[in-house]
N, C-alpha and C positions, 0 to 999 in steps of 0.2 A: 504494500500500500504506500501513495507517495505521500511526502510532505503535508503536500497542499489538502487530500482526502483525508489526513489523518488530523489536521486543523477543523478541514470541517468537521469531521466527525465529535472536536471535543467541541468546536461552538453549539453543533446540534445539542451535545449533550448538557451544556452550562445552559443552555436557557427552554430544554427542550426537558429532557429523563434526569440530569444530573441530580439537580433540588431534591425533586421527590424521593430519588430511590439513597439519598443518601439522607434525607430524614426519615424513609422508612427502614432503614436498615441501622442506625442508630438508637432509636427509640423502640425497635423490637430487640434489640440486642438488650439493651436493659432491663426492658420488661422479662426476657426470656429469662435475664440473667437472673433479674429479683424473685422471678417465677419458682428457679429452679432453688434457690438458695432461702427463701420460704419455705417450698416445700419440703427441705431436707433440714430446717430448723424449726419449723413451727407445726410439720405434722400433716395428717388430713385434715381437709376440712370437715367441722363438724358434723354437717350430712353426711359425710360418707362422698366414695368414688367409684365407678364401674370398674371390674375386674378390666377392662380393657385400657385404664389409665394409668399408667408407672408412677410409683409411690417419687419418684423425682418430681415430675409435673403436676402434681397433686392439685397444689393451688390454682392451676390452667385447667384443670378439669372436669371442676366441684361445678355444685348449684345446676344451673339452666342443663349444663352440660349433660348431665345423668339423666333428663328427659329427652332429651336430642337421642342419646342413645338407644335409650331403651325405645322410641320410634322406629331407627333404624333398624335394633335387631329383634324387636317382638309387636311391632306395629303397633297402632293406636289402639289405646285403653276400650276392651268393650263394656265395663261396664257402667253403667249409665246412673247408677245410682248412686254415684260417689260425686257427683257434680255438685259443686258447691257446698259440700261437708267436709271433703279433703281432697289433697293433689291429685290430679290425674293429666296424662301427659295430652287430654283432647286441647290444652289449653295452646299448643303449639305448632306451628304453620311447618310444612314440608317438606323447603327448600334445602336445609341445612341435614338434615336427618333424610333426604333422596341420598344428597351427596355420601355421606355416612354409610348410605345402603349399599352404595356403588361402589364403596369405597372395601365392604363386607364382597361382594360379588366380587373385586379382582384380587380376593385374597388377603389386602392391606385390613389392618387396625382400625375403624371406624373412630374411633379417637385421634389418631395420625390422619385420618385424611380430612377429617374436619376443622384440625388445629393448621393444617396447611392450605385448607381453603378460606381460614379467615383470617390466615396474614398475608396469604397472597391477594386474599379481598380489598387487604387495608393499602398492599403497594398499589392494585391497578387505581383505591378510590383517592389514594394521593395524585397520582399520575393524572387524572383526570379533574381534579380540584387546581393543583399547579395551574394549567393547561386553559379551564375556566377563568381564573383569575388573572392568570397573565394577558389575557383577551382583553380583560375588561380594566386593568391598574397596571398593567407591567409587571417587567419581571421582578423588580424589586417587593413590591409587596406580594406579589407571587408567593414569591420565597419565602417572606415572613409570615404570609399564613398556613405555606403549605408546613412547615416548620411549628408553629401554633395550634395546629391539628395535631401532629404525630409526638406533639410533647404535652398536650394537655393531661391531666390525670385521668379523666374516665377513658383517654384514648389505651389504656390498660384494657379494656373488654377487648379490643381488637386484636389480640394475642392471645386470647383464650377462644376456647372449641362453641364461640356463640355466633349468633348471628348477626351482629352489629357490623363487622367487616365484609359483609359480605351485603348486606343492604347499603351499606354506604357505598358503596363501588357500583352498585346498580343506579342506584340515585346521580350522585355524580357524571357518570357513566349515560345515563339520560338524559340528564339537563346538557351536558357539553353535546351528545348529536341534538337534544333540540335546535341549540343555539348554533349550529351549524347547520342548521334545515335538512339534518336527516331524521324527521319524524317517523318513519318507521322503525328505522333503529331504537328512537328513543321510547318506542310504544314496548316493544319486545325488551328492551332493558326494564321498563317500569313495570312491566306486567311481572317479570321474573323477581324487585323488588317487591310485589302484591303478595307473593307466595315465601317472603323470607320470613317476615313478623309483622303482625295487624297494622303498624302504621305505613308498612310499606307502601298501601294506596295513596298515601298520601303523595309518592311521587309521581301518578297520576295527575295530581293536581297542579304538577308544577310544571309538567311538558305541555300540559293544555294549555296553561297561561302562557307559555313561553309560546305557544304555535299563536296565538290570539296579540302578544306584545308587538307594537311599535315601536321601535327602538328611538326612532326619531323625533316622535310625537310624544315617548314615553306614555304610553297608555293603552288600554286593553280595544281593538278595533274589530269590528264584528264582520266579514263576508263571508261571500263562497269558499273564496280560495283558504282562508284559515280556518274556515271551519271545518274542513276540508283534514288540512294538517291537524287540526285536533281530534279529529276524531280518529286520525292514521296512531297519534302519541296516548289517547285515553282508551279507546275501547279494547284492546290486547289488555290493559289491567282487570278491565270491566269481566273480562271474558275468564281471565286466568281465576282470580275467587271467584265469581260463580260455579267454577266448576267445582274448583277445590271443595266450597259449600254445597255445591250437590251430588257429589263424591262422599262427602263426610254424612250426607242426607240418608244415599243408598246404602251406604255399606254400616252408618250407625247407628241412623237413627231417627237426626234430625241434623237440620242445616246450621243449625244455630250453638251448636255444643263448642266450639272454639271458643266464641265470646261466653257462653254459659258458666264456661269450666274457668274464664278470671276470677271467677268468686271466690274459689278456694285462696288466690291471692290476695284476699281483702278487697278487692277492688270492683267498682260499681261498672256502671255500662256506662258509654261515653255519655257525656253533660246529666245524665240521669243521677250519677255515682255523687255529683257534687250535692245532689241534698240526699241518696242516700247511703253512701259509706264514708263522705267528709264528716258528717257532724263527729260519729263515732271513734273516726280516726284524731280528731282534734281534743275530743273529752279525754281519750287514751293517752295524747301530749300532753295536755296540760296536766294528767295527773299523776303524770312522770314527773314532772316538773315542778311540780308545787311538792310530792314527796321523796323529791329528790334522789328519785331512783335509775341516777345516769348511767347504768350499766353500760355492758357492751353493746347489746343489743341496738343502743339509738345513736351509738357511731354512725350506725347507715344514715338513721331519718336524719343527723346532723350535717352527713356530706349531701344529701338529698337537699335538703334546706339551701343548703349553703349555693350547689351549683345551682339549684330553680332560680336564686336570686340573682347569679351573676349572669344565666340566660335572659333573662329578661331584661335585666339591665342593657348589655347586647342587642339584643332585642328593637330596646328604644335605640341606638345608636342608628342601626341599619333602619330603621323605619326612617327615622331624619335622615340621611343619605339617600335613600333612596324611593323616598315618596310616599309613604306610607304603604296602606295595604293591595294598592291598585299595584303594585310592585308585584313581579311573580315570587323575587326574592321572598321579601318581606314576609307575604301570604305563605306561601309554603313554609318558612323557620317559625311562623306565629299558628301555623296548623300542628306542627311537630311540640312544638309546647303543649298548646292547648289540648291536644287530643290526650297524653295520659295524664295531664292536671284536672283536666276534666273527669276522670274516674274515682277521682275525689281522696285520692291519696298521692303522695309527693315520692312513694318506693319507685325508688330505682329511676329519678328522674335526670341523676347524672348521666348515667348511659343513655338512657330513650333523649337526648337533646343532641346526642350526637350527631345524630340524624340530620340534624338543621344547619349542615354546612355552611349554609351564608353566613352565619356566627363569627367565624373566623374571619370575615373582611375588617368588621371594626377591629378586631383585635391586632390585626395586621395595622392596620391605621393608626392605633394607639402606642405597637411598639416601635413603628415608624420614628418615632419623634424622636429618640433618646436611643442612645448605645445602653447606658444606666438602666433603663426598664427593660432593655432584653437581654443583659446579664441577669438580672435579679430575678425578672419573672423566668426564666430558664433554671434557676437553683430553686424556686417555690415551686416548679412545677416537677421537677425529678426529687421535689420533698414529697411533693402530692403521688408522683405514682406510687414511692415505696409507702407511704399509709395505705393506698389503696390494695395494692396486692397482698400486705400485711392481713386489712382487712377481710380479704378473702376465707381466713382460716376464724373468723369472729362469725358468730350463728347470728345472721341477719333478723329485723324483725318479721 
């Protein structure tokens, strides 16, 4: 190869692959590292681990994971009378537990092939967040947010056998072919985010805006021709749960046992949950609270708190940037909120905000400003992932 093809090939790569794949390969490396050095100091986790999980990886393989599996190798729960009394794995969507399956069919460890479809999820959903952003601010803030992503603290789920890395790459993965007018691409990415975890429709909602956006006019414009595009980027979602729901219809039961089986998680039906399992869930806070009974346990609801707070904050920044909710941005990070806050509890709302990519622009924007705040928030944040991974081996509430 000469000179000059090996120049381009590192320009391609400094403003093109280099960024991402060298913040995804930094910030899994730590996670793996803290993963592996938890696990072999702090234990299993509480729950328990599937025989299929090496006592080294322990903490990468607990919680969500031990439902992923047991879909993969004994398929979904048939009995029906456990719904909303206790766990049952109808609570969990396909995508990640097919792969698992497939993973069982060529022989491999359905733990291994899960745990490498959702860090390879996390490189392609960097790759394509870079890629986004450099379109839209350059490559400098690019950088700093693709960097902002792959160091935040919940961005830890993305090195474990869940499916957050693996819906973030579809998401992503759709919005940039929106934005590049290939609406079919972007349908069949979002359909397959429909099928990883219930808010996955929601990326649904953000290729139809994106097909319906004026760029120029900034605002949402209604014809043939986009309507056209939306319905090429929306109905592949439309169509992939339906079936998934009438699949789970025929062979369980009923269509509706996905959403039914949240219950066991404390958690209500979207906006319905905010008046009937918030009140509950806040009489149960405050009576932590007034008796001072700050166990382990509410580590979770404390980083749960903490991140809702700082997505929203977030939140408001990008809506000021970028127009409020006529934004496809905007609407989409403010549906990815609102949709598990609206279940009327705040569990697990670090990781479900991940989801809302656009997050990361203001924060790129903020550390834009100073050298000083991106050394510092870079040591808060490799402080936040080792609590987080720590926390992994702590019995959630």
């Amino acid at each position: 190869m000469s000179g000059a093809a090996l120049a381009r090939l590192r320009g391609r790569a400094a403003t093109g692959w280099g960024t991402p794949v060298a913040a995804w390969a930094a910030s899994r490396a730590l996670v793996l590292a803290l993963g592996l050095i938890g696990s072999l100091a702090l234990g299993i986790p509480t729950r328990g681990v599937e025989p299929q999980v090496p006592d080294a990886l322990a903490l990468l393989g607990g919680w969500d994971t031990t439902w992923y599996l047991d879909i993969a190798l004994r398929g979904y729960d048939h009995d029906l009378g456990q719904l909303a009394e206790v766990y049952t794995n109808l609570a969990f969507f396909p995508l990640l537990p097919g792969l698992m399956a497939a993973g069982v069919a060529l022989g491999l460890n359905p733990f291994g092939a899960g745990l490498v479809a959702a860090n390879l999820g996390f490189l392609g959903a960097l790759l394509a967040l870079h890629a986004l952003a450099r379109s839209r601010f350059g490559e400098r803030r690019a950088a700093l947010a693709t960097w902002a992503v792959a160091l935040a603290p919940p961005a830890t789920t993305f090195s474990l056998a869940y499916t957050e890395g693996l819906a973030l790459a579809l998401a992503a993965a759709a919005a940039l072919a929106a934005v590049r007018g290939r609406f079919a691409v972007a349908g069949l990415a979002a359909a397959a985010a429909a099928l990883a975890r219930p808010p996955g429709i929601l990326v649904a909602l953000l290729v139809g805006m994106l097909a319906l956006w004026d760029p120029a006019a900034r605002r949402l414009l209604i014809d043939r021709a986009r309507l056209g595009r939306a319905a090429l980027a929306v109905l592949p979602s439309v169509a992939a749960l339906a079936g998934f729901l009438v699949w789970m219809w025929a062979a369980r039961g009923s269509p509706t046992l996905p959403f039914a089986a949240q219950g066991a998680w404390d958690r209500g039906s979207p906006v319905i949950g905010l008046f009937t399992a918030a009140p509950e869930e806040l009489r149960a806070g405050w009576g932590h609270v007034v008796r001072g009974e700050a166990g382990a346990a509410w580590t979770a609801v404390a980083r749960d708190v903490a991140f809702g707070a700082l997505y929203i904050a977030l939140l408001a920044k990008l809506w000021r940037a970028e127009g409020g909710l006529r934004s496809p941005w905007v609407a989409y990070s403010a549906a990815c909120l609102a949709l598990p806050l609206s279940s009327g509890s705040v569990d697990s709302v670090a990781r479900f905000g991940t989801l809302a990519f656009p997050l990361a622009w203001p924060v790129a924007d903020w550390l834009e400003a100073s050298p000083r705040r991106r050394r510092w928030t870079t040591v808060a944040a490799v402080a936040g992932m080792v609590l987080l991974v720590a926390q992994l081996r702590i019995r959630a509430p």
